[in-house]
C-alpha positions as CSV (number, residue, x, y, z in Angstrom):
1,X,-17.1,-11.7,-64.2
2,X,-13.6,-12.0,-66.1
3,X,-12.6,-8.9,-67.3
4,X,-11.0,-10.3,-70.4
5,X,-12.0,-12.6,-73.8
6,X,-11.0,-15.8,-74.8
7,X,-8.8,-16.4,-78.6
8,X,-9.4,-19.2,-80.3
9,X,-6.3,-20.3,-82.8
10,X,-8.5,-21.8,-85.4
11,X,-7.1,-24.3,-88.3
12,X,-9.3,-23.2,-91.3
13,X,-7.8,-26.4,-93.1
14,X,-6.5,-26.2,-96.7
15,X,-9.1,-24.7,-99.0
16,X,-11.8,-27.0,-99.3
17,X,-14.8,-25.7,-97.3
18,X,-16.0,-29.7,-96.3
19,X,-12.7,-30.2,-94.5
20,X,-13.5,-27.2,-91.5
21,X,-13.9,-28.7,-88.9
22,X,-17.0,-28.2,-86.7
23,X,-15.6,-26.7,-84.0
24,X,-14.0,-24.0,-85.9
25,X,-17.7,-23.2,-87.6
26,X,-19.6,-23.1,-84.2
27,X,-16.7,-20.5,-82.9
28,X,-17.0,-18.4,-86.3
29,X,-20.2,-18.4,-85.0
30,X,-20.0,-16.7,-82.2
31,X,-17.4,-14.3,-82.8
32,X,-16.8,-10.5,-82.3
33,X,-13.3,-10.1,-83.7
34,X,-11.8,-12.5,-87.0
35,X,-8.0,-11.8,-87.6
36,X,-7.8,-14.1,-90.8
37,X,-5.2,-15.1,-93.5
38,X,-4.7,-14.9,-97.1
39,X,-5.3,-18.9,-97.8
40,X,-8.4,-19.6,-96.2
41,X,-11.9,-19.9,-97.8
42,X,-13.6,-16.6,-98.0
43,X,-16.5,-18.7,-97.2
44,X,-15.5,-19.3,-93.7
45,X,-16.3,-15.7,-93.2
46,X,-19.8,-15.7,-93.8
47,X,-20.0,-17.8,-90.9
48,X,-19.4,-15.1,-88.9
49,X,-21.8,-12.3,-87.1
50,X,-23.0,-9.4,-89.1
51,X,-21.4,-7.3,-86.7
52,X,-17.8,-9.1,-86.1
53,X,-15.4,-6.9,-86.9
54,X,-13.3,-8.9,-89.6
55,X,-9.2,-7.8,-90.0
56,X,-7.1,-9.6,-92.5
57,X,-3.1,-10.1,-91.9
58,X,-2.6,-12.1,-94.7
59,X,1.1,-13.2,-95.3
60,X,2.5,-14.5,-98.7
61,X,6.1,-14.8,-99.1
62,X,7.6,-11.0,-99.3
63,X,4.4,-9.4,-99.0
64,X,3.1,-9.2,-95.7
65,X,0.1,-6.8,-94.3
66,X,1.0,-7.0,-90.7
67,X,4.0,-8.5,-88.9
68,X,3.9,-11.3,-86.8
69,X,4.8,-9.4,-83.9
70,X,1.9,-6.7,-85.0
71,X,-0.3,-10.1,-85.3
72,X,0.5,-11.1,-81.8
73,X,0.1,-7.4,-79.7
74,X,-3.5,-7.4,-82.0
75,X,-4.6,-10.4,-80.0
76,X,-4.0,-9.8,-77.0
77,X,-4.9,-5.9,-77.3
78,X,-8.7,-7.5,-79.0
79,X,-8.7,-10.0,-76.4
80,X,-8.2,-7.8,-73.3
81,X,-10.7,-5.9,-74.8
82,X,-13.3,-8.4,-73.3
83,X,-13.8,-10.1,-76.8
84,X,-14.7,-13.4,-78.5
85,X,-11.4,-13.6,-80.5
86,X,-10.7,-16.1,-83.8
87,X,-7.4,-15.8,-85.3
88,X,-8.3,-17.9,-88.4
89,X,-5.1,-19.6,-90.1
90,X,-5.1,-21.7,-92.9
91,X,-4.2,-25.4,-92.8
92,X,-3.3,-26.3,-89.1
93,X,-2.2,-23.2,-86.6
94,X,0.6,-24.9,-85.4
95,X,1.9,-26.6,-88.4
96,X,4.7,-23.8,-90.2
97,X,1.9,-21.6,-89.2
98,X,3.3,-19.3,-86.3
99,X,0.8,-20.4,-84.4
100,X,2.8,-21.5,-81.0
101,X,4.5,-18.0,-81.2
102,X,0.6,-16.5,-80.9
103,X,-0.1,-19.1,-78.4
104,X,2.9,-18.1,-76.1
105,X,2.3,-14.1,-76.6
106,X,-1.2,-15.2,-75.3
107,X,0.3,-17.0,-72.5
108,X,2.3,-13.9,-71.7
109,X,-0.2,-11.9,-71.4
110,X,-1.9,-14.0,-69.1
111,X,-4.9,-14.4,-71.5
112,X,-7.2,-17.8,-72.1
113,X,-6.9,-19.3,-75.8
114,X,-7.9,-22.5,-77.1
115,X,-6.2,-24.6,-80.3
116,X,-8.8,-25.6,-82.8
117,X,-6.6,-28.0,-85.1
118,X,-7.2,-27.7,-89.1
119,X,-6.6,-30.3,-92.1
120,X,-2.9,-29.3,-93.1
121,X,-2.3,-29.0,-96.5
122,X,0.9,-31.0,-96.2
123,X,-1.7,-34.2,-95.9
124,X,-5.0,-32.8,-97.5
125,X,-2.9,-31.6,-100.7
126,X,-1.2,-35.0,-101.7
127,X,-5.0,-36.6,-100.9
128,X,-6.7,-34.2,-103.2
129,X,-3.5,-35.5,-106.0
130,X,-4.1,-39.3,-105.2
131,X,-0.7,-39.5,-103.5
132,X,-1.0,-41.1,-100.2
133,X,1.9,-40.2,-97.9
134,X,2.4,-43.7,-96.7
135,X,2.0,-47.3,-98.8
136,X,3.1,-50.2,-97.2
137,X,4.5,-51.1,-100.7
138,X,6.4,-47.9,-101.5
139,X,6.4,-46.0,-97.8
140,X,6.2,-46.9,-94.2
141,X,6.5,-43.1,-92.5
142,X,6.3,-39.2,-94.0
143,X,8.4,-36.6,-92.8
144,X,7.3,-32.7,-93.2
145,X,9.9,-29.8,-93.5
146,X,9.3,-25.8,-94.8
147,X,11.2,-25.3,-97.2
148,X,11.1,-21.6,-96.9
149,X,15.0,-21.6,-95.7
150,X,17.5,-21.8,-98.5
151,X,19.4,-24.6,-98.1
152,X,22.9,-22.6,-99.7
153,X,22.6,-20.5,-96.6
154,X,23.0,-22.0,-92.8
155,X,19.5,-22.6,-91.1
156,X,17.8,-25.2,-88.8
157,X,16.8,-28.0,-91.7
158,X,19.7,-30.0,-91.7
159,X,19.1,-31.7,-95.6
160,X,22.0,-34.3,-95.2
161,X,19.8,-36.0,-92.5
162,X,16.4,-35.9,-94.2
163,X,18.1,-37.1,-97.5
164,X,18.7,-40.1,-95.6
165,X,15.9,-40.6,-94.0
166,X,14.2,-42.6,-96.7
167,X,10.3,-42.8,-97.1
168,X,8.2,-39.4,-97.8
169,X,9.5,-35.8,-98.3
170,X,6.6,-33.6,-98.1
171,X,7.9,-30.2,-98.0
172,X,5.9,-26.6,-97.4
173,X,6.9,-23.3,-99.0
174,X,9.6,-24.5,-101.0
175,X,8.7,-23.1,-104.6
176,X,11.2,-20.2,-104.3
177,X,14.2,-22.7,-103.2
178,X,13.0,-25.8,-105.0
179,X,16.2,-25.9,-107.2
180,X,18.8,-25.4,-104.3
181,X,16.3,-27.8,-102.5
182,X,16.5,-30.5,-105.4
183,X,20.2,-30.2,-105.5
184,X,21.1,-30.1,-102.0
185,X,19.0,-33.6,-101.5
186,X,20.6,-35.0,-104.3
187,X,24.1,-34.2,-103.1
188,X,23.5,-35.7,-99.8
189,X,22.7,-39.2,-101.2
190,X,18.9,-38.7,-102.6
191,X,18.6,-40.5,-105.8
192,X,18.2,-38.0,-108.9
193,X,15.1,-40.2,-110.4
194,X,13.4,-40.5,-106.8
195,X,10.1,-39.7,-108.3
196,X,8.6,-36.0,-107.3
197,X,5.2,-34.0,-107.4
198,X,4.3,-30.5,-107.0
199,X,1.2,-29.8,-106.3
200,X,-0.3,-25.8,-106.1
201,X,-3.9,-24.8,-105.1
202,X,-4.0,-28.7,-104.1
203,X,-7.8,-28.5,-102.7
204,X,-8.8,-25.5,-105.1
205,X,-10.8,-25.5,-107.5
206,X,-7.0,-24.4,-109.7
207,X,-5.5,-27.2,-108.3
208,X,-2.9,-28.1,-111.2
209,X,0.0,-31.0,-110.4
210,X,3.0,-32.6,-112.2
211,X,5.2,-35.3,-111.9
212,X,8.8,-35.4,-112.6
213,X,11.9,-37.0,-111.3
214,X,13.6,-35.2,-108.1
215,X,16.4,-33.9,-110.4
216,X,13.5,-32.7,-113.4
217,X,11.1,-31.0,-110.7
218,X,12.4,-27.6,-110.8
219,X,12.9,-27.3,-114.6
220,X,9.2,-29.0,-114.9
221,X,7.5,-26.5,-112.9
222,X,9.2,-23.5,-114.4
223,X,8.2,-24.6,-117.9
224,X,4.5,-25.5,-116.6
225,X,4.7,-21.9,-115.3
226,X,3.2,-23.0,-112.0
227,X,3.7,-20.9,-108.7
228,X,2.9,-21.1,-105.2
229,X,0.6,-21.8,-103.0
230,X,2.2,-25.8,-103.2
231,X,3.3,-28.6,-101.9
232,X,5.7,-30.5,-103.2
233,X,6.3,-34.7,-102.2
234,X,9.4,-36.7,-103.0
235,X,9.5,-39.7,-102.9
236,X,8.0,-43.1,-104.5
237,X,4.8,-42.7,-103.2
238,X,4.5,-39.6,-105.8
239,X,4.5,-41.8,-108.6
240,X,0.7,-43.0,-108.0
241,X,0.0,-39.3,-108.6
242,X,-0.7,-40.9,-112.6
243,X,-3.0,-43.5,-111.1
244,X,-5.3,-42.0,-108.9
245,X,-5.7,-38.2,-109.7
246,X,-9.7,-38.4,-108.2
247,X,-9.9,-34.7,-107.6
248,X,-8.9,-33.1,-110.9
249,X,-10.8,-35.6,-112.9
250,X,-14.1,-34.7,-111.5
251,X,-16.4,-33.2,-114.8
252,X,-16.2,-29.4,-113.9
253,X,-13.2,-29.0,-112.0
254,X,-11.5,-25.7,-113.2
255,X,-14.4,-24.5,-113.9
256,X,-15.6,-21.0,-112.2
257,X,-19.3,-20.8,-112.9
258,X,-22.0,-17.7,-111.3
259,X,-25.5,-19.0,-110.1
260,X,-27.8,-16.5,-109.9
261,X,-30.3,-17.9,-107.9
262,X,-32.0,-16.3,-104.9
263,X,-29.5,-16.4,-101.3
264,X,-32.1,-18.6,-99.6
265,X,-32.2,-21.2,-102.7
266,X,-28.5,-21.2,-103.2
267,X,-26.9,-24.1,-101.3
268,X,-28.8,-26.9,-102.7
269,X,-27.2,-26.0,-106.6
270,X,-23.9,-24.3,-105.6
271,X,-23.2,-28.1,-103.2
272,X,-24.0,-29.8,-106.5
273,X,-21.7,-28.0,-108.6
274,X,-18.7,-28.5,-106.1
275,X,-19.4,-31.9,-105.6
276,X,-18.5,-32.0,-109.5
277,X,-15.3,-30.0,-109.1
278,X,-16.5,-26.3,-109.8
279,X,-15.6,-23.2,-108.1
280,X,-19.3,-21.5,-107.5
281,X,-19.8,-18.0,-107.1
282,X,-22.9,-16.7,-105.9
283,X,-24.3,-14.0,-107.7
284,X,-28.2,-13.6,-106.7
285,X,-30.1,-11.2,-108.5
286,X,-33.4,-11.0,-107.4
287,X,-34.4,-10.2,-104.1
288,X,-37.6,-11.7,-102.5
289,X,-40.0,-9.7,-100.7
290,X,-43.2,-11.0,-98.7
291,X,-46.6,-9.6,-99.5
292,X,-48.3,-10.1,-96.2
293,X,-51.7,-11.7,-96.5
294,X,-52.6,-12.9,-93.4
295,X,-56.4,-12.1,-93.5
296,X,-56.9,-14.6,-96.1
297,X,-54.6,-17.1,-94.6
298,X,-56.4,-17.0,-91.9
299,X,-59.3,-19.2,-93.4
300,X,-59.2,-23.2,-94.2
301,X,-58.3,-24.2,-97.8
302,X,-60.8,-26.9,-99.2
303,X,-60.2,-27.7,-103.0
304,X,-56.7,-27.8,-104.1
305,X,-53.7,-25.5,-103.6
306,X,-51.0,-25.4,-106.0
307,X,-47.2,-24.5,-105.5
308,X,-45.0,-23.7,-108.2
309,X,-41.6,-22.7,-106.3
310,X,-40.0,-23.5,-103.5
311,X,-40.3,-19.6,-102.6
312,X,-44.5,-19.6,-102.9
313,X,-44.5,-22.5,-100.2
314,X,-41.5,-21.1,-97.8
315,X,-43.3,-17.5,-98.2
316,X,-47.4,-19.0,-97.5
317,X,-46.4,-21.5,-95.2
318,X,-44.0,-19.1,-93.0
319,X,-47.0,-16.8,-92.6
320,X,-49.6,-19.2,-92.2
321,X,-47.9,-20.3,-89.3
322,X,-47.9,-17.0,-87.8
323,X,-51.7,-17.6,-86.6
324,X,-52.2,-21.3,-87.6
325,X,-50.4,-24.3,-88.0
326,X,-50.6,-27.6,-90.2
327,X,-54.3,-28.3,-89.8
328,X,-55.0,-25.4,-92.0
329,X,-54.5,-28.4,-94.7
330,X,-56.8,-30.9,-93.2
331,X,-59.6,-30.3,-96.0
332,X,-56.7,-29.6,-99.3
333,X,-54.7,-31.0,-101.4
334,X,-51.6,-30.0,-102.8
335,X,-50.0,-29.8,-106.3
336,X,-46.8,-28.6,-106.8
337,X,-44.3,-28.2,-110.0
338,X,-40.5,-29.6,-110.0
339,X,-38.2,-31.3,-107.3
340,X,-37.7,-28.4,-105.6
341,X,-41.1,-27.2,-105.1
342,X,-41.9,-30.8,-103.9
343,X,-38.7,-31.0,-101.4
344,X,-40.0,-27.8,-99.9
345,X,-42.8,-29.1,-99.2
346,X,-41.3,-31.7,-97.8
347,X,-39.4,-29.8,-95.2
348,X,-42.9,-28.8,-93.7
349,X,-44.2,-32.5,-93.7
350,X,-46.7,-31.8,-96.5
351,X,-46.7,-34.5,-99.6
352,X,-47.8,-33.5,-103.1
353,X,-51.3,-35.0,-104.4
354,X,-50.2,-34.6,-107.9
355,X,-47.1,-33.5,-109.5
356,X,-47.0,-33.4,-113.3
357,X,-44.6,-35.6,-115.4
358,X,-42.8,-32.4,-116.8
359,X,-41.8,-29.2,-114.2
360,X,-43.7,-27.0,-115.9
361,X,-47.3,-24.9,-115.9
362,X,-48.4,-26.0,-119.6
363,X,-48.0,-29.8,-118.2
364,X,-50.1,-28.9,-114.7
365,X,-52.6,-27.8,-116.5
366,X,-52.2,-30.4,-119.5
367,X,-52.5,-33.8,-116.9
368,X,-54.5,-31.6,-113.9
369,X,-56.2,-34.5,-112.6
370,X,-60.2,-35.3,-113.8
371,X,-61.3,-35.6,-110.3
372,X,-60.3,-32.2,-109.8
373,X,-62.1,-30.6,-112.3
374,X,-64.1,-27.9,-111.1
375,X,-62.9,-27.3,-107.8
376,X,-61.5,-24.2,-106.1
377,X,-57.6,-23.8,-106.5
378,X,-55.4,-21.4,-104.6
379,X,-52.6,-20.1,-106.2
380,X,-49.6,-18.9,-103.7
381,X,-47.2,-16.8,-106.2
382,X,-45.0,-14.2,-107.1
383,X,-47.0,-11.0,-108.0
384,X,-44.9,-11.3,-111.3
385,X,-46.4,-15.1,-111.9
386,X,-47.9,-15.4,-115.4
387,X,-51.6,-16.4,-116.0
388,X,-50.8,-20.1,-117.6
389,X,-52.1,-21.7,-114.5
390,X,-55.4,-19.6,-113.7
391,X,-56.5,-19.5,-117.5
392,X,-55.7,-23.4,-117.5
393,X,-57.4,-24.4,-114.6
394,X,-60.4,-21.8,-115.1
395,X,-61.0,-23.8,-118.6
396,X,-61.6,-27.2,-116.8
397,X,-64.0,-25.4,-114.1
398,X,-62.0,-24.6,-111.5
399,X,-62.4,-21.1,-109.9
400,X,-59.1,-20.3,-109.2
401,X,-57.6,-18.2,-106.5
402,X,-54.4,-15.8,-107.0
403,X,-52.6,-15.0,-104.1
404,X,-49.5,-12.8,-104.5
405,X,-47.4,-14.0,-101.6
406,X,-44.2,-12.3,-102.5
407,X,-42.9,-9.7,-105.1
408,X,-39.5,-10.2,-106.5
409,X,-36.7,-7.2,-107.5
410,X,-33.5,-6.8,-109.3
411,X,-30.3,-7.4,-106.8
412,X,-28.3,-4.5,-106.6
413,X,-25.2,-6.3,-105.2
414,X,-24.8,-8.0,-107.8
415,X,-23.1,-5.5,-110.0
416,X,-19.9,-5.6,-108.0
417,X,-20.0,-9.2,-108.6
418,X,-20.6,-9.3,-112.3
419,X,-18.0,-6.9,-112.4
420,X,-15.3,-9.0,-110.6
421,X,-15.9,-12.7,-112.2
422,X,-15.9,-11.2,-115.6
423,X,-13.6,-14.4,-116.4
424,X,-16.4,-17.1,-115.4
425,X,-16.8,-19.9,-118.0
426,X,-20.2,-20.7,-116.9
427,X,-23.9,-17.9,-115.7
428,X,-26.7,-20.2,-114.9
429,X,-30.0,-19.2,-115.1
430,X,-33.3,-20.7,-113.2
431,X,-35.9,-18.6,-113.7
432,X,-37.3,-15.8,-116.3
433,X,-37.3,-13.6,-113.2
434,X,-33.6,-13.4,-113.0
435,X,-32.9,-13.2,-116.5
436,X,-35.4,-9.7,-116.3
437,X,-33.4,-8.8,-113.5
438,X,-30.2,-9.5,-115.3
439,X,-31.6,-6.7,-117.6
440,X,-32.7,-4.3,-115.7
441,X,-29.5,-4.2,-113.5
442,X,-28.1,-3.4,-117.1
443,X,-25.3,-5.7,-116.6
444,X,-24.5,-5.4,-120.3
445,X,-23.2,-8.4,-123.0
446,X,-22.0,-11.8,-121.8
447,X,-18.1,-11.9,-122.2
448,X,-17.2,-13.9,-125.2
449,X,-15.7,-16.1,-123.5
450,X,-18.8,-17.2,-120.9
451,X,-21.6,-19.7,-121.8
452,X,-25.2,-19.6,-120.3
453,X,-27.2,-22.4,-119.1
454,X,-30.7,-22.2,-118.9
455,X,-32.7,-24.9,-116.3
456,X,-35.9,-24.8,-118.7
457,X,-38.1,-24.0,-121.8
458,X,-39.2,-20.5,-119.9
459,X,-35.6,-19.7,-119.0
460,X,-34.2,-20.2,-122.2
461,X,-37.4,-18.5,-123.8
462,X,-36.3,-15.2,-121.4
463,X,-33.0,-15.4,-122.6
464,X,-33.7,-14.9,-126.6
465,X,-35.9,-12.2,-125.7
466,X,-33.1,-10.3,-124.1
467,X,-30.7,-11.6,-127.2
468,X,-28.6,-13.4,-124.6
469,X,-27.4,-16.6,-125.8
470,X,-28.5,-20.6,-124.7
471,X,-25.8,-22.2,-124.9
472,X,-27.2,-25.6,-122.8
473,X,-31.3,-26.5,-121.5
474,X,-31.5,-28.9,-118.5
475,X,-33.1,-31.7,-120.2
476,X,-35.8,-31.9,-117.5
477,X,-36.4,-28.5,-114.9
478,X,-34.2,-29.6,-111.9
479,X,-31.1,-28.7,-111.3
480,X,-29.7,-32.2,-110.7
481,X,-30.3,-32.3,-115.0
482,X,-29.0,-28.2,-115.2
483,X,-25.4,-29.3,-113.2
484,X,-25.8,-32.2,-115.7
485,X,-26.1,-30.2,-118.7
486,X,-23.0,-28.3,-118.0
487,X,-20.7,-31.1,-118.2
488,X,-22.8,-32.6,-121.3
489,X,-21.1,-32.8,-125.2
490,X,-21.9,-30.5,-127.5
């Protein structure tokens, strides 16, 4: 048995979540120690084990947690320690980002480590801007520098030569000594009205860019008041910057926005709102909780059984399964309201009977189908489900069945998180259930400043009652039309 771990230098690429690569997320997995940097995705964190222990050594310029010395002694000490290290870096590890100096400490110490490249923001930046690096019309290579040495003092960059170089500047930390950088390429032989871009939070959902000629850069950015993180590109290529900006031009980007569904039903919304531009913050405030019923489940289910939430079908199928399986279903069929409902469904290879035109109760009952007039119907739900559906059905002779499946409660955790994102422009709301919760965790007025967006008639109804402003209704209950409503004219 080795007596030792194994670090991994991991690249956690520049910001965008989609660009980690899948090595890095199958390592996060199976971590016991994360020593992680100021520019990754917090996400990348929740890939990780309950119980890794997490230490951040963040660096920005002139404020640093930890040296890089102190950075290097922690690995090895956490590695010799017999653990599964990740030193998470931002970008690419060995790219300006110390990396091969953690590498050789590793090395000295006689210590295993593996390199787990990352999307460098020197190439995923100027992507995200519509810049590409090379054209064979405007750029036939690309040459990357830091700019973190001031090029008034002596150093290793030697400008003269990369002046003459020719094709594409793309140079890293050089916001602080961008004018001496400007000037010292133009002296050199670098034309003044080479074109230029600077590019900060360039796969953020901040991500803000200009253009400007080499010699107009510096003034440009200190009157647009923008800052680091940034990458700035000079050269003709930066010019398409005003043709192809894809990323910023996407209908929500800028926008921060708090969904408040459940953590299980999260990822299906929050992967439609980034793939609009928005920064998503999850902010879940009901918790679900499964009210065992096994003794019923335990019996066959002629007649009809009708789903209304994803959560009724995860919750009744997840305990079914506990002493039956799919043949449980031989003698129903199944009704379910909205997309969702119906996709969850899906996942457990069971296909709706009957859906109604519109996702909601008033319209099962409205178009319940004749043939199924006066048969049984059992009703998987939250104990807080209203009685629309059994007084419906019960009128056109059905003897209905209510199960209560699952009981739902406020979400304590997320008061710290109202209380942080106070400066979100968007609160989505998909159910009455979290707007009660939203009330009872006393979470007081929406800032002026934030709008709400309800996904339905019930929603929006919930909202009024707690005096809580509507400020947009997904035309239909889905939340393909609630991500569309958002981006919607008044």
């Amino acid at each position: 048995m080795s007596s030792h771990g194994v670090c991994y230098l991991i690249g956690g690429g520049p910001g965008d979540l989609g660009l980690v690569t899948l090595r890095a997320k199958e390592l996060l997995q199976q971590a016991d120690v994360i020593v992680y940097d100021s520019l990754i995705n917090d996400h990348l964190l929740d890939w990780a084990p309950p119980q890794a222990e997490k230490i951040y050594a963040g660096k920005r310029a002139n404020k640093h947690v930890m040296k890089q010395a102190d950075i290097n002694a922690l690995l090895v000490e956490k590695c010799r320690n017999n653990k599964i290290v990740v030193r998470l870096k931002g970008g690419d590890p060995f790219i300006f980002g110390r990396g091969g100096e953690e590498a050789e400490a590793l090395v000295h110490a006689g210590l295993p480590y593996e390199v787990v490249p990352g999307v460098t923001s020197g190439i995923a930046a100027p992507a995200y801007a519509g810049i590409p690096l090379t054209h064979r019309e405007h750029s036939t290579s690309v040459t990357f520098v830091t700019g973190h040495e001031c090029p008034k003092e002596s150093g290793e960059t030697d400008w003269a030569k990369l002046a003459a170089l020719g094709g594409t500047l793309v140079i890293y930390m050089g916001v602080k000594n961008l004018p001496n950088i400007a000037a010292k390429l133009i002296e050199h032989g670098m034309s003044p009205t080479l074109p230029a871009a600077f590019i900060q939070w360039g796969c953020d959902y901040r991500q803000r860019s200009l253009n400007a000629t080499l010699a107009s850069l510096p003034a440009a950015v200190q009157a647009a008041g923008l800052t680091a993180p940034a990458i700035i590109v000079v050269g003709h290529v930066a010019a398409l910057h005003e043709q192809m900006p894809w990323f910023s031009q996407r209908p929500l980007h800028g926008k921060k926005i708090l969904i408040t569904r459940t953590r299980e039903q999260n990822s299906r919304l929050r992967q439609l709102l980034e793939n609009q531009g928005a920064h998503v913050v999850e902010m879940p405030l009901i918790q679900i909780s499964p009210i065992p019923q096994f003794e019923i489940l335990k019996q066959k289910f002629p007649g009809w059984i009708v789903f209304t939430s994803p959560n009724a079908v995860r919750i009744f199928l997840q305990q079914l399964m506990q002493h039956s399986d799919l043949r449980a279903f031989a003698d129903s069929k199944i009704a379910t309201i909205g997309q969702a409902t119906t996709d969850e469904c899906a996942l457990w290879h069971l296909k709706p009977d009957f859906s109604p035109s519109l996702a909601n109760a008033d319209t099962l009952v409205q178009e319940w189908p004749q043939e199924a007039y006066a048969q049984p119907v059992l009703f998987p739900c939250s104990a807080l489900a209203d009685d629309t559906i059994e007084k419906g059905l019960k009128e056109k002779g059905c003897e209905v069945q209510r199960l209560e499946i699952y009981q739902t409660t406020p979400d304590p955790s997320a008061q710290e998180i109202w209380h942080q994102h106070q400066n979100a422009d968007w609160i989505l709301f998909c159910s009455s259930s979290a707007v009660d919760s939203f009330n009872q965790l006393h979470l007081g007025s929406l800032p002026a400043a934030m709008q709400t967006a309800s996904i339905g008639t019930k929603t929006s109804d919930a909202l009024k009652r707690r005096n809580l402003p509507v400020h947009r209704e997904a035309a239909q209950a889905t939340l393909e039309s609630l991500v569309s409503s958002l981006s919607a004219k008044s």
